[in-house]
C-alpha positions as CSV (number, residue, x, y, z in Angstrom):
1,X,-0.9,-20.1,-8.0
2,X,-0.1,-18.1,-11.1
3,X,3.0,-15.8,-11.5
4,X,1.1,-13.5,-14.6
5,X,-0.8,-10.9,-13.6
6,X,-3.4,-9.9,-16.2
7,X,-3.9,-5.9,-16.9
8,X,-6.5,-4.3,-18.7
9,X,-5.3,-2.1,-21.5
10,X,-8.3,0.3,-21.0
11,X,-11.0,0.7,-18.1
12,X,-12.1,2.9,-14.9
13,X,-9.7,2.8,-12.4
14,X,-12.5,0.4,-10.4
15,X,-12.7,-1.8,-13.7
16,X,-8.6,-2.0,-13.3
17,X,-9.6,-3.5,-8.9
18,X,-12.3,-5.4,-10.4
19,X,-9.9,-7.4,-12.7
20,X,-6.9,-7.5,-10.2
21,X,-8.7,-8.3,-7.0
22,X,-9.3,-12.0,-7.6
23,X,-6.1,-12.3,-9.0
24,X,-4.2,-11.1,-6.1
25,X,-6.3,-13.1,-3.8
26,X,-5.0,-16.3,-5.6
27,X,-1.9,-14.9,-5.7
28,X,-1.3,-14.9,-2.4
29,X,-3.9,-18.2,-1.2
30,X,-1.8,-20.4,0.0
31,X,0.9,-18.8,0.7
32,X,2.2,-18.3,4.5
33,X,4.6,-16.1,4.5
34,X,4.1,-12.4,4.5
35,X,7.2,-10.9,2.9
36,X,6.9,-13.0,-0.1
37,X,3.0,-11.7,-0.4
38,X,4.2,-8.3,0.2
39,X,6.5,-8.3,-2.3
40,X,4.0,-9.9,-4.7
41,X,1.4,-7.6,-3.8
42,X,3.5,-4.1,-4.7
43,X,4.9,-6.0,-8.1
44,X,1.2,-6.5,-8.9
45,X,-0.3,-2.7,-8.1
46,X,2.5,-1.3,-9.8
47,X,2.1,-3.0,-12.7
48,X,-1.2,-2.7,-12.7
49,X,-1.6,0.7,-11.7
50,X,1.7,2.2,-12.6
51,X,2.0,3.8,-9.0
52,X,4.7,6.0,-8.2
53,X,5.8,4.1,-4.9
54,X,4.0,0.7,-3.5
55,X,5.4,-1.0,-0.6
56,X,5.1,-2.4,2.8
57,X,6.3,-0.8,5.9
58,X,6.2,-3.6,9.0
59,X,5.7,-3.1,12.8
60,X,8.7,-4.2,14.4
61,X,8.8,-3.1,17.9
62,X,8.2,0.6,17.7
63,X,9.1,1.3,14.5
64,X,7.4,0.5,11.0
65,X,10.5,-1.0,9.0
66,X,10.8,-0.8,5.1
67,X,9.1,-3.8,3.5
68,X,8.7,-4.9,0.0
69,X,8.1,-2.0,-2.2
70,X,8.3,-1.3,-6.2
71,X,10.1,2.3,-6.7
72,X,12.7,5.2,-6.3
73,X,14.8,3.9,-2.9
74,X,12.6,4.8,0.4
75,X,12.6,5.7,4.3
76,X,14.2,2.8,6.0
77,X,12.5,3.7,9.4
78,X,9.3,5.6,10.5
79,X,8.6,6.4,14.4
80,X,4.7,5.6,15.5
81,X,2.6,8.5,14.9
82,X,5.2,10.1,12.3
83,X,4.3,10.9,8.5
84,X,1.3,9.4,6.9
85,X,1.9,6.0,7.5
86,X,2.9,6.6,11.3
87,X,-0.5,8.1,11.5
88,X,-2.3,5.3,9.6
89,X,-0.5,3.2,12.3
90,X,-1.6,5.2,15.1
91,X,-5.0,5.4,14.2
92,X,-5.4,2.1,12.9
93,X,-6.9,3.2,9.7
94,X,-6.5,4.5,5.8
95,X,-5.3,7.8,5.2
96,X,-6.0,9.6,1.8
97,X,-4.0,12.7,1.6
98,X,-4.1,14.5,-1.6
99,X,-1.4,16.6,-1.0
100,X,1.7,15.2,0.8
101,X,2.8,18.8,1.3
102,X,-0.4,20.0,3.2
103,X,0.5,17.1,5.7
104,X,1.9,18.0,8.6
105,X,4.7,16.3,9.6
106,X,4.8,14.5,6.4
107,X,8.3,12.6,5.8
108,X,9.3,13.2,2.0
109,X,11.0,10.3,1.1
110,X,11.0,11.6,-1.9
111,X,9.8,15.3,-3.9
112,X,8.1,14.2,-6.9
113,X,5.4,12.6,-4.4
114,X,2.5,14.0,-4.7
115,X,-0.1,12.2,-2.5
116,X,-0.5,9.4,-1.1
117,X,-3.2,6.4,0.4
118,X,-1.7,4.7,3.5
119,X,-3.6,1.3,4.4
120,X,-3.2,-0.6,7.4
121,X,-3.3,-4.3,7.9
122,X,-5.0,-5.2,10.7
123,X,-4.1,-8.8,12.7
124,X,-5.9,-9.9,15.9
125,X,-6.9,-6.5,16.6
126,X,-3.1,-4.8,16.1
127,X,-1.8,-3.3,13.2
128,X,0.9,-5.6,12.0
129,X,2.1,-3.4,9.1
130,X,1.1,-1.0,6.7
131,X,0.1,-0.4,2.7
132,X,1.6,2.8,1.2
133,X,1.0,3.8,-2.3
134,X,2.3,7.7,-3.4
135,X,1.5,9.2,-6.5
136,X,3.6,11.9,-8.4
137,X,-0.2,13.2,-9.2
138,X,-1.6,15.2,-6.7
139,X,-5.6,14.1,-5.7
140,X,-4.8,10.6,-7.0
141,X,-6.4,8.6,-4.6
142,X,-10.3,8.3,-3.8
143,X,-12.5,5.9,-1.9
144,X,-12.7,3.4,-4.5
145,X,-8.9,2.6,-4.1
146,X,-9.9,2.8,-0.3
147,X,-12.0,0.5,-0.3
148,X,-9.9,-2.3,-3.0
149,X,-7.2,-1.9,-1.5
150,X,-8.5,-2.8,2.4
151,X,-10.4,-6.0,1.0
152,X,-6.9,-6.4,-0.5
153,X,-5.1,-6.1,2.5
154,X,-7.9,-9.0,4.5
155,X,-6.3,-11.4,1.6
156,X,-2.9,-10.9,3.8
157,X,-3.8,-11.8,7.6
158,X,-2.6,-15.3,8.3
């Protein structure tokens, strides 16, 4: 396992997946537990990426709980079906909202974010925790980090 990440200086945004995805995927090969990937994970997409907020929010009972993240301080606690990652919870699948504020019922964790991509990671059927990346740019997110970002999270089931 290596502990360098390598960036491109330049490149599309899917040039920038292209180059990260196997690296993660090594990354995180081998090793069993999940807050240590999680953590591993939002260094590497923030440094990659330079994301606003990237972090982990885990199912524990009823309640997604405040994970591993790079960024400004966050939400603690979110109930099921609340915000955008409540709702990616509930549903069971990404969320791409490109404006926060046109949400409803979005939590503002904080007001310099913009939009936001909430991916959930799926474990024998249930959704064990959830993948939330805000921007401080609105429209940020499209289905190429959709789609990067859920093969990513299939690199995390145990």
């Amino acid at each position: 396992m290596s502990e360098t990440i390598q960036i491109l200086d330049q490149g599309t945004k899917e040039e920038q997946y292209v180059n990260l995805l196997p690296q993660i995927f090594s990354l995180v090969s081998g090793e069993k537990d999940q807050i240590a990937n999680f953590a591993n994970v939002s260094a590497a997409l923030k440094a990659a990426f330079d994301f606003f907020w990237v972090g982990f929010y885990r199912v524990v009972e009823q309640e997604l709980v405040l994970g591993p993240f790079q960024g400004p301080i966050a939400c603690t606690r979110i109930a099921f079906g609340k915000g955008v990652c409540g709702q990616s919870w509930k549903q069971a699948s990404t969320l791409i909202v490109p404006d926060v504020n046109q949400f409803p019922g979005h939590i503002a964790c904080s007001a310099w974010s913009q939009s936001e991509i909430v991916v959930p990671l799926i474990e024998h059927d249930r959704v064990i925790a959830v993948l939330d990346i805000d921007s401080d740019r609105l429209n940020a997110f499209d289905a190429i980090d959709q789609s990067y970002l859920e093969t990513m999270m299939t690199y995390l089931v145990c």
